[in-house]
N, C-alpha and C positions, 0 to 999 in steps of 0.2 A: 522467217528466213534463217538461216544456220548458214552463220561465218565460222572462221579462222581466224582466231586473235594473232595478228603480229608482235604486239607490245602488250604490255602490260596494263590493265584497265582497271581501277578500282572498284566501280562497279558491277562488272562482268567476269572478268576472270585474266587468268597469267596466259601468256604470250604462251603458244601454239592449243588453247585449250578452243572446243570446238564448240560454240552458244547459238543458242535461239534467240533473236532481237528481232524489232519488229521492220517491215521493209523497208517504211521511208527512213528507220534509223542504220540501217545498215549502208542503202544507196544512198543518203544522202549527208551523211558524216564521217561512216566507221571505213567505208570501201576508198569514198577520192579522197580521205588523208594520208591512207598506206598504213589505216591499224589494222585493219582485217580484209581478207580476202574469200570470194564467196567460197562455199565448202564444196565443190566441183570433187569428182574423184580425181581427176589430175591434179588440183590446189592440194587432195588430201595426202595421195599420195608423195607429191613436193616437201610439203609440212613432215610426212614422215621421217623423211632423209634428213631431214634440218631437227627433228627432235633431239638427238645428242647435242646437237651446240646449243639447239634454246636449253637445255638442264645444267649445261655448262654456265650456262652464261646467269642462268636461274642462282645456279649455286654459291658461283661469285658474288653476284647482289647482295647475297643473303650474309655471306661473310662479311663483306664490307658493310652491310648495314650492322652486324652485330658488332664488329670494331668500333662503328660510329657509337653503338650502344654503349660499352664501355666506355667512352670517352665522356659521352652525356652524363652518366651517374652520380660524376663528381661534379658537376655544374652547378655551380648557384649564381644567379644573377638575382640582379637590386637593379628595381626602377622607380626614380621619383616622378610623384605627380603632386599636381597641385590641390589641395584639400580643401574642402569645406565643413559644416560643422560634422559633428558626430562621427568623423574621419571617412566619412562618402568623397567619392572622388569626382572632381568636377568633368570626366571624362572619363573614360574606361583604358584600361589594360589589354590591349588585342592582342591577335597572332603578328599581326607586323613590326608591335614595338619589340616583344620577345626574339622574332627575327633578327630586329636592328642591333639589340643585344649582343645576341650570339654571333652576330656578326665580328662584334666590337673584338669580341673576344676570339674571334679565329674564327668558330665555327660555322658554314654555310649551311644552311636549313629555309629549303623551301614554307613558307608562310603556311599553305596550304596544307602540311604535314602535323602542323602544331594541331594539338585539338582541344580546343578549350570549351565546354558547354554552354558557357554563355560569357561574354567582355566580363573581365574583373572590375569591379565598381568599389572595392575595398581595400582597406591596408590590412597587410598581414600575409603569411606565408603561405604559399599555395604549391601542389606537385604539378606540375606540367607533362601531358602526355605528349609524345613525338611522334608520329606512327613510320618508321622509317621502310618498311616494307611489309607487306601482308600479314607475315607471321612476328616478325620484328618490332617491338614498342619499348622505346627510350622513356626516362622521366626527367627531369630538371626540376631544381631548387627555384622558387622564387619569390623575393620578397619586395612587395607595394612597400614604399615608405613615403612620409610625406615632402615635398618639396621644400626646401626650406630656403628663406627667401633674404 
């Protein structure tokens, strides 16, 4: 079936673009949330008229997220954890603690945006990616240290 993205979907594509998904995923998620609307030639025709505000509004994101970029670069955040031998970490370093982080420090950043390929289990310095909009990727400083007691 071929929708209408209203919003933005990581998977699928930016808000007014026109995708093939499959039908229970379309009726039964993407349509009664209000992210897309089936591709009708009235729905397409509607989407057309509304395409300058979705590129407006595309475009703005895009600047805001590159502000936020710049503001990320200079980030460095320290979190302690608690150690055991060999300086393995009795726990891991997720996206949520880096969230709580950033938070500390002003900045809001959805958990889900951080991208880390596997929990940090180590001490020592690592780049953190951000992915703050489709084409837009932040990095941050960050360094495991050990808890000290």
């Amino acid at each position: 079936m071929e929708v209408i993205l209203k919003h933005d979907v990581d998977s699928l594509g930016l808000a007014g673009d026109t995708v093939k998904v499959a039908d229970g995923h379309a009726r039964n998620y993407l349509i009664p949330r209000g992210i897309a609307l089936e591709a009708t030639n009235s729905n397409l025709k509607m989407m057309e008229m509304q395409r300058k505000k979705i590129e407006i509004n595309r475009l703005k994101a895009m600047e805001d997220a590159e502000k936020v970029k710049e503001t990320l670069s200079g980030v460095q955040i320290n979190i302690s954890q608690k150690v055991g031998e060999e300086g393995k970490l009795y726990g891991s370093v997720t996206s949520m603690d880096i969230a709580e982080e950033l938070e500390k420090q002003g900045i809001t950043i959805d958990r889900r945006k951080i991208i880390l390929d596997k929990p940090i289990k180590t001490l020592g310095e690592f780049d953190v990616s951000i992915k703050l909009y489709p084409a837009v990727t932040g990095t941050i400083k960050l360094t495991v240290e050990a808890l000290e007691e």
